[in-house]
Structures are given as C-alpha cells and as structure tokens.
KEPA-5845 format. One record per residue (C-alpha): x, y, z; residue in one letter. Coordinates in steps of 0.5 Angstrom, whole numbers, padded with zeros to 4 digits, always signed. Layout:
! residues N
XYZA
...
END
This chain:
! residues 693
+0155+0130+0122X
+0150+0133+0127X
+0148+0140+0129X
+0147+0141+0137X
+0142+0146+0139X
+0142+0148+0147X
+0138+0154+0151X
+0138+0155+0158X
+0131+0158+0159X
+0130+0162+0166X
+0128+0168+0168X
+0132+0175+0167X
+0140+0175+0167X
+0143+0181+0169X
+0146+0184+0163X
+0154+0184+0166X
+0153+0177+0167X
+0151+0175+0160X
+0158+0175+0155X
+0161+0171+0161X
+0156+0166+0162X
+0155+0164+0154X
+0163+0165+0154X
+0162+0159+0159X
+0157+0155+0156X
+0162+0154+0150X
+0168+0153+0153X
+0165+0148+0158X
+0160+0143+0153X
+0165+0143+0148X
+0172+0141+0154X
+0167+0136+0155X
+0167+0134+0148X
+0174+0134+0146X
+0174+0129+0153X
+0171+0124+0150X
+0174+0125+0143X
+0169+0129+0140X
+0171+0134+0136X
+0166+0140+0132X
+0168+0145+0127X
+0165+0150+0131X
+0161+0153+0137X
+0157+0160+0137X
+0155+0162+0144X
+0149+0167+0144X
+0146+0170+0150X
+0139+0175+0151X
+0136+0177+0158X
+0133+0170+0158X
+0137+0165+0156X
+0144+0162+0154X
+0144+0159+0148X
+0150+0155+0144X
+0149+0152+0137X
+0156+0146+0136X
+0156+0144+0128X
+0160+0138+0126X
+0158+0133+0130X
+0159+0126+0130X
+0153+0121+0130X
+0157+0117+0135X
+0164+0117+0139X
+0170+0114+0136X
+0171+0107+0138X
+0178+0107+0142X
+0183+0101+0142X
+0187+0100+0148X
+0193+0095+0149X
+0196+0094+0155X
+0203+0090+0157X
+0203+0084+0161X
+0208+0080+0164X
+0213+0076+0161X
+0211+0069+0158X
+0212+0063+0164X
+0211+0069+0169X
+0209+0066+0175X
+0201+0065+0176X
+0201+0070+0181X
+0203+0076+0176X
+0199+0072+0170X
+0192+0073+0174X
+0193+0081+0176X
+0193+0082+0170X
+0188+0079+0167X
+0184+0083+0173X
+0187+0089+0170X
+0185+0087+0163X
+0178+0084+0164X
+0180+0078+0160X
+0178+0071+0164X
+0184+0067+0160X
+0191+0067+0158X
+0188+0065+0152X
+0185+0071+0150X
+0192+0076+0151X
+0197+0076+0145X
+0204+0074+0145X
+0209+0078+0142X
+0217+0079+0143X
+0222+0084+0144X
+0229+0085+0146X
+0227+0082+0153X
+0223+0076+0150X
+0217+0074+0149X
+0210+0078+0154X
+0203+0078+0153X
+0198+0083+0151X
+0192+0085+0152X
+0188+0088+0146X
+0181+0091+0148X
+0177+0096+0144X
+0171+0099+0147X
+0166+0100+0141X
+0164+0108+0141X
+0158+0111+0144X
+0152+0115+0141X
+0154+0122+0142X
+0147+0124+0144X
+0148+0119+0151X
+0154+0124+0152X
+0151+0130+0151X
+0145+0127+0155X
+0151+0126+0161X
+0155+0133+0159X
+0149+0138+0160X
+0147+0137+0167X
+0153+0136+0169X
+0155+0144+0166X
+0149+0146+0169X
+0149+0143+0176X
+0157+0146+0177X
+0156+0153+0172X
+0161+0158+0175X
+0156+0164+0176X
+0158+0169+0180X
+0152+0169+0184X
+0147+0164+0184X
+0140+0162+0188X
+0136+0156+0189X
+0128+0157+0189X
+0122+0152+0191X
+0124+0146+0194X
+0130+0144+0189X
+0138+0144+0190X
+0139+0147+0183X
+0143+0153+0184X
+0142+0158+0177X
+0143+0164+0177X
+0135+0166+0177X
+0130+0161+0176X
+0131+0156+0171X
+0124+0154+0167X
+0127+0151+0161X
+0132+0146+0158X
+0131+0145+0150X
+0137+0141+0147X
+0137+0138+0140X
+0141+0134+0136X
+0141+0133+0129X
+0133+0135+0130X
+0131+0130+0135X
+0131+0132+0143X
+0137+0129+0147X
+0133+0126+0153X
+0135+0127+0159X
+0132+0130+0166X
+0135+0136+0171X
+0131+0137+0178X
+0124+0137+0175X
+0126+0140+0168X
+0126+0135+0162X
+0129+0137+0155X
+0126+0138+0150X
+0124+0142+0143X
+0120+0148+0145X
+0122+0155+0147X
+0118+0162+0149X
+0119+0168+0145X
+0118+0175+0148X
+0116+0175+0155X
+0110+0180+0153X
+0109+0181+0145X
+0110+0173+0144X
+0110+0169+0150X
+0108+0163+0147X
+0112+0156+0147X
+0114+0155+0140X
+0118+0147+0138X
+0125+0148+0133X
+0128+0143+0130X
+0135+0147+0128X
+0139+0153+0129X
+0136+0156+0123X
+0129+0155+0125X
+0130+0157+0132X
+0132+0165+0130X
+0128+0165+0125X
+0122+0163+0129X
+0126+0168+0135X
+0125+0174+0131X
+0118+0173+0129X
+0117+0172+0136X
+0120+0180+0138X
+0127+0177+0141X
+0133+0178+0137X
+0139+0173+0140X
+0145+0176+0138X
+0147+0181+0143X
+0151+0185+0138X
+0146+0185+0133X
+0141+0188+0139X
+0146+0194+0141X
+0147+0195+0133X
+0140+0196+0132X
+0140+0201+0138X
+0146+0204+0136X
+0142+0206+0129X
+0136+0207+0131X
+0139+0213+0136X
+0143+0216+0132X
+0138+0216+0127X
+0132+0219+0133X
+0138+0224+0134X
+0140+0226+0127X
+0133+0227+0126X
+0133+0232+0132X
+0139+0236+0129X
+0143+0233+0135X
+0148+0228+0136X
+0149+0222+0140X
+0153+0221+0147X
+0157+0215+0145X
+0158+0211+0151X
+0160+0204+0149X
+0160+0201+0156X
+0152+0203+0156X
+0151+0200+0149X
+0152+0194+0151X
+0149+0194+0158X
+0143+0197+0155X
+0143+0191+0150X
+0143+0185+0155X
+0137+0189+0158X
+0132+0188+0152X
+0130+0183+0147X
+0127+0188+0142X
+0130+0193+0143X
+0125+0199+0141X
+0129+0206+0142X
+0125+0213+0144X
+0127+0220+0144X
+0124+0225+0150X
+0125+0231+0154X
+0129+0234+0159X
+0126+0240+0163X
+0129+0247+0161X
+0130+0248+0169X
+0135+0243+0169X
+0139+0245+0165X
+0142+0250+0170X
+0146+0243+0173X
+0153+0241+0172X
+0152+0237+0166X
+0156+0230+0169X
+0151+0230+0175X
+0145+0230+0169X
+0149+0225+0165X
+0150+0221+0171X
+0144+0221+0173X
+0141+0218+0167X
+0147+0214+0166X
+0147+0210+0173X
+0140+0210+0175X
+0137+0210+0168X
+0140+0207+0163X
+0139+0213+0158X
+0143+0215+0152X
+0145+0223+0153X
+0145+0228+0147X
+0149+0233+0145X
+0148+0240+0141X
+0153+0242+0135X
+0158+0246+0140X
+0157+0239+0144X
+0153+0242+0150X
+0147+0237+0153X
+0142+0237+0150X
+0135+0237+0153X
+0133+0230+0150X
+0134+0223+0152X
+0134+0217+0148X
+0130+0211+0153X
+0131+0204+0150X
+0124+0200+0152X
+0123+0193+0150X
+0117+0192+0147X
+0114+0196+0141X
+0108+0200+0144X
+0102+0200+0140X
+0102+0208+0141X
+0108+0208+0139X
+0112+0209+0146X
+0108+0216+0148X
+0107+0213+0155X
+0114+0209+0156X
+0117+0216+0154X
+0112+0220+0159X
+0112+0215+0166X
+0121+0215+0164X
+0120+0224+0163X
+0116+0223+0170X
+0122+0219+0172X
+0128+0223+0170X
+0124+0230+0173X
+0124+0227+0179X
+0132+0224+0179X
+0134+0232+0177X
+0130+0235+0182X
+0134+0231+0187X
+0140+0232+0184X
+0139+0240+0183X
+0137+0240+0191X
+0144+0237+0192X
+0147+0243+0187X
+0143+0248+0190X
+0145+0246+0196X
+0152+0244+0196X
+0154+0251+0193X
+0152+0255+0200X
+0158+0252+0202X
+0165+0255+0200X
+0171+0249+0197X
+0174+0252+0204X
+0168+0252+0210X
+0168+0244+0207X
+0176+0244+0209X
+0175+0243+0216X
+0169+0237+0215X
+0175+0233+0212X
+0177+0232+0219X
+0172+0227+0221X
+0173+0223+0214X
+0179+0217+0215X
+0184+0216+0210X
+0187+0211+0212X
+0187+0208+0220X
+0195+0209+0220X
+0195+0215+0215X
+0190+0220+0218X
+0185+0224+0216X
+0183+0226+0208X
+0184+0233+0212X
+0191+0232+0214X
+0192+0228+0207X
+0189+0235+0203X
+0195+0239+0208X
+0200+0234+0206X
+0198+0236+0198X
+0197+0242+0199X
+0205+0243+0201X
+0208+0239+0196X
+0203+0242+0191X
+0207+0248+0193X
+0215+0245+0192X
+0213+0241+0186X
+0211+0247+0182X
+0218+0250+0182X
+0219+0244+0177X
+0212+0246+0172X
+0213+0251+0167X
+0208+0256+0168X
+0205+0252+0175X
+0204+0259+0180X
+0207+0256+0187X
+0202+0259+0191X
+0196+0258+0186X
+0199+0250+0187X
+0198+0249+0194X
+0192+0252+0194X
+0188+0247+0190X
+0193+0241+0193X
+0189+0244+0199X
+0181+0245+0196X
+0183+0238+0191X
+0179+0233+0196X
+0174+0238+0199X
+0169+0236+0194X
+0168+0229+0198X
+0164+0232+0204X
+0158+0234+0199X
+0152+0232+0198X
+0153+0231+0190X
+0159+0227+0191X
+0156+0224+0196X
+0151+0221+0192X
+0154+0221+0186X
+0162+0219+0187X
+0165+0219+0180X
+0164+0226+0180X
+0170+0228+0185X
+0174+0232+0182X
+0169+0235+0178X
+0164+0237+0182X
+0170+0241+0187X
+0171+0244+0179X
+0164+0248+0179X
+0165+0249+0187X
+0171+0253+0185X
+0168+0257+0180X
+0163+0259+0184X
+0166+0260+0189X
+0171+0266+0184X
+0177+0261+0185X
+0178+0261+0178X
+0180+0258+0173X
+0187+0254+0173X
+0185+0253+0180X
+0178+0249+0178X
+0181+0246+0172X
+0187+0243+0178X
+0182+0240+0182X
+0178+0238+0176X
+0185+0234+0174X
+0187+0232+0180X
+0186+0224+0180X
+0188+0224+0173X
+0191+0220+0169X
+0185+0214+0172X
+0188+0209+0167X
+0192+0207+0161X
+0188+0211+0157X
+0186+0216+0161X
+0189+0223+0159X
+0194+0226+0163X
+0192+0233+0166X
+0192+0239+0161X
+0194+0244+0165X
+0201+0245+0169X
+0197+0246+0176X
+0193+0241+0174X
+0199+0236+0173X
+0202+0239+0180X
+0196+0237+0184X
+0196+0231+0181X
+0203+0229+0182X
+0202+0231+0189X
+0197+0227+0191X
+0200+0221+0188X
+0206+0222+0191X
+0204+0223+0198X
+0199+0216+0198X
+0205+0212+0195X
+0211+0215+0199X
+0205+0215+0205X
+0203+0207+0205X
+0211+0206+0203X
+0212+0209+0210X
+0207+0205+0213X
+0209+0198+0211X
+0203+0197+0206X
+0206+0196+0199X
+0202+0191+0193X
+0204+0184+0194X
+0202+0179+0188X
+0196+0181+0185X
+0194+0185+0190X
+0194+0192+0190X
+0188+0195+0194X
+0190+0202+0194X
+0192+0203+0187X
+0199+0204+0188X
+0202+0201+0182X
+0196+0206+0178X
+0199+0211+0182X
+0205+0210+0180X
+0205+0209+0174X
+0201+0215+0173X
+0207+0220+0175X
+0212+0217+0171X
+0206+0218+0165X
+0205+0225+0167X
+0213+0227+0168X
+0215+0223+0161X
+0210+0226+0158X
+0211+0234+0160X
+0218+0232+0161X
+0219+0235+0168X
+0226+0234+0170X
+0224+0232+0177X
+0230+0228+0182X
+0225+0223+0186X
+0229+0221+0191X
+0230+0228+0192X
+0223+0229+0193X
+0221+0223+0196X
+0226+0223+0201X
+0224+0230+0203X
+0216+0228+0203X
+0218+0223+0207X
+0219+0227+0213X
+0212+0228+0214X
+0210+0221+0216X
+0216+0221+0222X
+0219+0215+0220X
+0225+0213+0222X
+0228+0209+0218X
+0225+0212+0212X
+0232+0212+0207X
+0231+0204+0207X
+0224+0204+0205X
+0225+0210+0201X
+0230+0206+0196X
+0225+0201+0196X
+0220+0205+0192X
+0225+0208+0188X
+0226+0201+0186X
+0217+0200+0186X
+0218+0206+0181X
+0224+0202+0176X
+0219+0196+0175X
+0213+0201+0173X
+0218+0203+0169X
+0220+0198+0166X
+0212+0196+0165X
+0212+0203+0162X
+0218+0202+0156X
+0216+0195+0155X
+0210+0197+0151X
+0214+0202+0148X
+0218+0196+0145X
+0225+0199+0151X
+0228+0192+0153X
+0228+0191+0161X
+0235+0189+0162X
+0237+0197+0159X
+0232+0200+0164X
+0236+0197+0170X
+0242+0198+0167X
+0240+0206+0167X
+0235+0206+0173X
+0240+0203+0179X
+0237+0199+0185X
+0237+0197+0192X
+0241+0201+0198X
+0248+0197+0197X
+0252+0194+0192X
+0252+0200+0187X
+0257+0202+0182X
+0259+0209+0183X
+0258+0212+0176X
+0259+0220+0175X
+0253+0224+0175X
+0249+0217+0176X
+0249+0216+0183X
+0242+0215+0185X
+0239+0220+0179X
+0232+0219+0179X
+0230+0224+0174X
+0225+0220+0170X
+0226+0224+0163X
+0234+0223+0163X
+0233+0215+0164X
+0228+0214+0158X
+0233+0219+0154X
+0240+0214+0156X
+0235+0207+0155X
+0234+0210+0149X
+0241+0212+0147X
+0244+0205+0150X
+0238+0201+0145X
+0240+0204+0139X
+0248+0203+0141X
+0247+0196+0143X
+0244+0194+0136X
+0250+0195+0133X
+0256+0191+0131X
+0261+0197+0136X
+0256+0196+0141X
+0254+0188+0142X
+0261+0187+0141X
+0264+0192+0145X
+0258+0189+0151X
+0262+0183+0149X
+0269+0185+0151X
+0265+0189+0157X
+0263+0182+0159X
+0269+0178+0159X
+0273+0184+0163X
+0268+0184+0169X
+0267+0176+0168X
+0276+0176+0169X
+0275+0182+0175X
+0270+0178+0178X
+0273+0173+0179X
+0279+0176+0182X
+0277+0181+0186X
+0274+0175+0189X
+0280+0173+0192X
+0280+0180+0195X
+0285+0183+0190X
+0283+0191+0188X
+0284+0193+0182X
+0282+0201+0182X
+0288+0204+0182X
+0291+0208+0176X
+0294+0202+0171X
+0300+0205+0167X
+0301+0205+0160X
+0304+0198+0160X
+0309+0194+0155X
+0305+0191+0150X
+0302+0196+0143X
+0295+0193+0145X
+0296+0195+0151X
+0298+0202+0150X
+0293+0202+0145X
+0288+0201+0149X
+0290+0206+0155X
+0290+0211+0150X
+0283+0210+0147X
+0280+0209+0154X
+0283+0216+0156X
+0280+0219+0151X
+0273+0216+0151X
+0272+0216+0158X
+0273+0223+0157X
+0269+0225+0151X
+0264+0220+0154X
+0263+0223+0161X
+0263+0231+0157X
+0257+0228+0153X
+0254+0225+0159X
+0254+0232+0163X
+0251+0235+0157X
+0245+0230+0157X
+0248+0227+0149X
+0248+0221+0150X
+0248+0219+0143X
+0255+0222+0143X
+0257+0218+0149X
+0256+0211+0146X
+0259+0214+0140X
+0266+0216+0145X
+0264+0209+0147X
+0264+0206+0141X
+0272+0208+0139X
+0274+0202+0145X
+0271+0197+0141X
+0277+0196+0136X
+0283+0196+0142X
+0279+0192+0147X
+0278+0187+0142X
+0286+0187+0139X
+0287+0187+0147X
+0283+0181+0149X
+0286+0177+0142X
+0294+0179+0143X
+0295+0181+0151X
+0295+0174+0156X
+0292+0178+0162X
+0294+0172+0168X
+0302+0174+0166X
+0306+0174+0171X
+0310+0181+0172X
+0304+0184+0168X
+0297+0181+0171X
+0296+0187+0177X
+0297+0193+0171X
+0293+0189+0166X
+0287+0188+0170X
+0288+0195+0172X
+0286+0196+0165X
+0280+0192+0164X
+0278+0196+0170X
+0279+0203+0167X
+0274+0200+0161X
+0269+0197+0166X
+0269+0204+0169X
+0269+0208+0162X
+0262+0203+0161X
+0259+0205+0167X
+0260+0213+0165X
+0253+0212+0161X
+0250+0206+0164X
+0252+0199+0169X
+0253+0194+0163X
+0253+0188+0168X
+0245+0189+0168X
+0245+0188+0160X
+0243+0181+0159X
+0246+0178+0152X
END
C-alpha cells in the first residue's frame, strides 16, 4: 500500500477560497479513484496562502483486475447475430466464447478479464484532469497558456510511495520539490513522503495546517493581551481569514492614539476589522482598548518594531478619516438628514426609504399598544429616525454600522436613550442566532420595519420563489415570529397586516393578505421544527387560504402567534396519548364517512336528537358536555383543559362506532348528524383533517 503526496504551488490564494478549494481537491482525486475501483483508508486536505495540498493513505500499487462476461445468443443462432457479438466482444471466434445453459437452453458467453492497471498511470491521468476543470469561483489565465487557476500555477509536486508520478500540464512537469516561505525560506527543497514534507515545511517557516495557524495566533494574542492586562476581542471569522493570510503567523501588539478614542468604538473596530485585519482589545469593563493585535507573516529580526510602527502609521490614517466622518456627521441632527431619505430609492415600486421611514413610524406608533412598557409616541418617533442613518458619511463608508451609528447620532442629538437603543435594535434580529431587541421600543421598531417590507412586497406581487429571496423576506418573517414568541406579544396579524395594507392602495389586498398570512404559517412551521412541534399540528391550528375554512369558535382567522404555539403544544401532548391517537382515529372515520356523503350533496349540520340506541345516546350526551367544557377552556386560553374535555369522547365514539351500523335506514340522517357534532367538538381546539396518522 502507498501514500499519494500531491501540492498545487501557486501564487497567493485568497483566504476565503482555501477551505473549499482543498475540500475540492479531496472530494475530486479521490471520486475519481473510487471511479476506477481504487479505494484508500484516508485523505486529508490542507491548504496555505500558497498551495493545496492533499496526502491519500492505502493505496493499491495497481487497479483491480476487472472480469467481465457478457451474454451472447442462443447456440445455432443465426450467423448474422453470432458475428455482432463477437464484435461486441472483441473475440475473433466462436471458438473462444463458452457455452453454458439455462431454462431457455444453451448460449454462448463471453469471458474477458482486463488486467489491472498501475495505480501511478491513473493518478498521472486524474490530476490534470482535476486541475484543468477545478471549480474556483474565480479563475485567470496568464502568459500564453490556456490553464485557468485561480493565480498563477508554478508547481505540481505529486509522489506516490516516494517516487514522482510522471506526468506533464501546459508547460508544468510533476515532481518532487517545493518552496518554503516566500521570504524567510524560499528555496526549493525535494520530499519523498508526507511526513517529510511538513517537517521540511516547518524548518522552512510554513506551518500547512490552517487550524494549527490560527491556533498559534489564538495563542500568541491572548497571550500579548494577558501580558498587557487586556483581553482579547475573539472574532473567530477573522481568526480564520487571518489564518488563510499567513504562512508563520507571527502576532504584534501595538497602539491606538488616545485622540481617537473619542469615536464610537464599532467605527474604530470596523476599521480594523474590514480594512486591516486586526485583532481589537478590550479592558476589564469591556471598553476598547488603545491596542491592536497585527499578525505579520514573517518573524523580523527586529522583532517586529517596524511592521508595528508602518501598521500604527496605517490605522492613524484610517482613524482620522473615520473621525472626520464622525465629526462631521454629527453637525447634522437625526431629523435634518430626514428629508435626504427622499433622494434614496427603496424600491422602484415601493417608493423612497423617506416614505418607508413615515410607513415605520405610524405603525411603530399603533403596535406600541401591544408592548408593555412601549410609549406610542416615543414609538413613532424612532420608526421615523430608524433608517436616517443611512445618509451619513459613516455609514456610508462603513455600511454594517446602520442602525448603530443612527444610536450615537440620537444620543447626541439629546434624543435619549430608548429612542437610541430602538434605532439601535431596529434590524434585529439579523439571523438564527441573532439576539432579538432587549428593549420594548426596540422590539416595536423592529417589528415595524419588517412588517412593512413584508406586507410591502407582498403588496407588490414580489414574494421568494425557491430558493430565491433577494429581499430577505423569509428572515424577515421569521424574525417577528421570533420576536413576538419570544416577548409573548399577542398580536392579531390579520388585524394588523390588513390595516397596513392600506398604505400601499392595493385593491385587491385581501387576497394577498392571506397569502402572507399563509407565508407566516410556513415560517412557523420552520420556527417549531426545530423546537422538535410536528408541522401537521401547526397546520391544524394555523388556518390557511381564503376559502374552504372550517368555522371553529374563537378560531376564525386568529393570527395571535402566542396563542398558536400554545394550542400546538397542548394538541401534541393530547395526540401522544392513547385518549388522543384513538380519539384522532375515530375523528378520521367520522369525516371519512361525512365526506363521503356530503359529496352526494347531503348536509348534515342540523341538531341530531338523542336517538334510539344506548351508544347513541352515549355519545350525544358526551358530545354535549365536552364541547361545552372544551369551548370554555378554549376562551380561557386552557387548552391542556380542552383536550381534557376532549378526551372524555374517546370511550362513546369508540362504543358508537363498534355497536351502532350508521347506513341504517330510518336512522342514517340523525346518525351522521351525530358524527358531525363530533367533527364540530374536534374543531372547537383545532381542525384535526390537517393531522396526519
């Protein structure tokens, strides 16, 4: 068994390129092994600024030998069929077929086994074949070539059990050598295995794995920091971009100029964060810190003083364009920049942020009523101020920052502070893990602005299609449903979302109304999977499209998200236990048998009587007191009690169904009245034809 060593030499790769492209390499060499019957025990990729590596344990010193038999025609077959297969079969005679026999009688068979091949001439075809078609998102060509890499290629060393695979791509011939470090070791060196490439790597100032880099910046920084009495702002995204960017990573400490202090401490970590690549610092109250953390990629003999000082010369410059932006921006109030928001399109059909920010602004003011602790006019206030932000220089520059910058504007403009942490929250929450606003004015901004983009594009006609969402309306969507579960808002939506709906004059608005009612159902679906709720009970509760609804008390178009949860979670415990499943059970036969009827035109809503049988009776009088007791608990949001009410029909539907022949002449209308009274008693917590099982 032999060890294949493979590296891709080139120039730098981005840093956002490197964990996909060795995942590629892998998955790419080693299909293409699998293709040609070659199998390995393992395969690790690795990748630097300036290769991709892949080492492949296990592997066979040649392909299997392969047998193939193929079926001929029966014996005494016309020539004409005998001669196409032995063309098929690359035989030159009949002769050299066997026969053999089966019920249909005797045919001929041709065996033929290829001899396998050495596994070194595959790999010779594989990996120029993986290079020439390599999925980089981007890719150049340079000098006269038609090879496209994602930067110039120099080098292709691949070894298989310590000897070269000979092979040749657009100039590049395979071999055993590679290049240390660009400028601390950039001689060639020649390897004969894995093991003695790292090795030889790290004598040459290159350590391959990207996660031993970033550990050894982790650990070098909290070390500079720990040293310093600060802490370090962990940042794992920039971790592991600042990994990809090194190949001996050699962390710095250095230092912010006290004037800048003074700016909003996001602007300052932006700037490090976006245009410099530095680590932030913190103090023990968690205030920035005037110190940096540089990771340079070579160990100076000065020990870094000069990289710290030209990168201290850099930042000076960077902050003092971002406290112009600050001083700047703030000669301007939050209000002045209002009529600004005119000249900034928020979409072609929807208008101006301008008449976005008026839009949030009134509804901030009508959804404060359902917010504890949310002042109306306060509310509308930040709903108007929430995007005006957006005309100043520092967001401008540093986009991320909205929201928050319209924060440090609103404090100095003596706004205060809910209506700062409001406009602060606003876009909240941004993502799955995102915290949802803190604040209750915050949580009405929020939800204000979302509503109005959904019920705005729905009004529009422009809702996601597949996986297209261009507008985030499903991460809108799913952020109120996150923020009223959350804060246990009762809020009606169609209520809320029919009233909005005016403000974009559509005529037709109670039509698209329920269809993003119904976009609200499927996120909340998504919402509940992952709480482990079934999406059948979510549908069951959470009532969808315009027509064919089932008129349940209480029910009728509710949209309160809270209340919704609450009855899922009562009717998933109810349906898993035995009252429930076999209650659901009779439900289905009773709607099955109504079904069925009521196709033929009958109608069987009138009130039955008390019949003749005792199963009958039975059950009229245990429908009359569940749906009672249920319909009450209902009202008073008990819905554990209502499936207990519910619960009492198990026994008279199941003695009902088992001693009562519902079809009988004479007795079948009041009889199928009856199941009607108990499909109408289920529907009082929830519309059971939804439930699957």
């Amino acid at each position: 068994m032999s060890e294949l060593l493979l590296e891709l030499f080139s120039e730098e790769i981005p840093a956002r390129m490197q964990k996909r492209a060795s995942e590629d390499l892998s998955k790419l060499v080693t299909d293409a092994l699998k293709a040609a019957g070659v199998e390995s025990t393992s395969a690790r990729a690795f990748a630097t600024p300036r290769r991709l590596t892949l080492v492949i344990d296990g592997l066979p010193d040649k392909t299997p030998d392969i047998k193939e038999e193929r079926k001929g025609p029966k014996v005494g077959a016309p020539q004409q069929a005998i001669d196409g297969f032995l063309r098929g079969a690359g035989l030159t005679s009949i002769d050299q077929a066997t026969v053999q026999d089966d019920k249909k009688g005797a045919f001929y068979l041709a065996v033929t086994e290829k001899p396998g091949r050495a596994t070194a001439d595959l790999i010779a075809e594989i990996v120029p074949d993986v290079i020439r078609n390599f999925p980089w998102p981007k890719s150049m060509r340079w000098g006269t070539g038609t090879l496209r890499w994602v930067r110039p290629l120099h080098s292709i060393l691949c070894i298989l059990g310590g000897k070269v695979v000979p092979f040749e791509l657009e100039g590049i011939s395979s071999g055993s050598m590679t290049c240390g470090h660009r400028f601390m070791a950039p001689d060639g060196f020649n390897v004969t295995s894995f093991a003695e490439y790292e090795a030889k790597l790290k004598e040459a100032k290159v350590i391959l794995d990207s996660k031993a880099r970033a550990d050894e910046i982790r650990d070098v920084a909290l070390f500079l920091a720990q040293e310093a009495g600060l802490h370090l702002f962990e940042d794992e995204a920039l971790l592991h971009e600042v990994a990809g960017l090194v190949e001996w990573p050699v962390p710095l400490m250095g230092k912010i100029d006290e004037e800048f202090m003074s700016v909003p401490q996001e602007v300052l970590t932006s700037t490090m964060r976006a245009n410099q690549k530095y680590f932030a610092l913190t103090d023990a109250d968690g205030k920035l810190a005037p110190r940096f953390i540089v990771v340079a990629n070579i160990a100076a003999h000065d020990g870094g003083e000069a990289i710290v000082n030209g990168n201290e010369r850099v930042l000076r410059a960077r902050f003092s364009d971002a406290r112009f932006l600050w001083d700047q921006d703030k000669k301007h109030t939050l209000t002045s920049r209002l009529p600004k928001l005119k000249e900034v399109v928020f979409h072609a059909k929807l208008g101006s942020v301008h008449d976005k920010a008026m839009r949030i602004g009134k509804l901030a003011r009508e959804l404060a009523a359902y917010v504890p602790g949310a002042d109306a006019k306060k509310a509308e206030e930040a709903g108007k101020l929430a995007k005006a932000d957006l005309t100043s220089g520092m967001v401008g520059e540093f986009p991320e920052l909205q929201g928050l910058m319209g924060a440090y504007y609103a404090r100095e403009d003596g706004l205060g502070d809910e209506i700062a942490d409001a406009i602060a929250e606003h876009y909240s929450p941004l993502g799955p893990t995102d915290a949802v606003p803190a604040s209750a004015l915050g949580k009405v901004v929020a939800l204000a602005d979302k509503l109005d983009t959904l019920v705005g594009f729905w009004s529009i006609d422009e809702k996601p299609t597949g996986s297209k969402d261009p507008f985030a309306l499903r991460r809108a969507a799913l952020g109120v449903i996150r923020i009223i579960l959350d804060a246990g808002l009762r809020i009606d939506l169609t209520n809320v979302l029919s009233k909005h709906g005016d403000e974009f004059g559509q005529k037709d608005w109670a039509i698209s109304l329920f269809s993003l009612l119904d976009f609200f159902g499927d996120r909340l679906k998504v919402s509940l999977r992952d709480s482990g709720m079934r999406f059948d009970l979510v549908d069951a509760v959470f009532l969808t499209g315009i027509s064919g609804e089932i008129e349940m008390p209480g029910m009728k178009n509710s949209r309160d998200l809270v209340l919704i949860v609450k009855r899922v979670e009562a009717l998933s415990a109810f349906l898993a236990t035995d009252d429930g499943a076999n209650l659901l059970a009779g439900y289905k036969r009773a709607a099955n048998l109504l079904k069925a009827e009521e196709k033929k035109g009958d109608n069987f809503d009138g009130a039955p009587t008390r019949g003749e049988l005792p199963q009958e009776q039975a059950l009229y009088d245990a429908i009359a007191k569940a749906s009672a007791e249920a319909a009450a608990a209902v009202k008073a949001e008990d819905f554990a009690a209502a499936m207990g009410a519910l619960a009492q029909l198990r026994a008279p539907v199941d003695a009902f169904f088992d001693g009562v022949k519902v079809n009988e002449d004479g007795f079948r209308d009041n009889r199928l009245k009856l199941l009607a009274q108990i499909r109408a008693s289920l529907h009082t917590v929830a519309d059971f034809s939804k439930v699957e099982g």
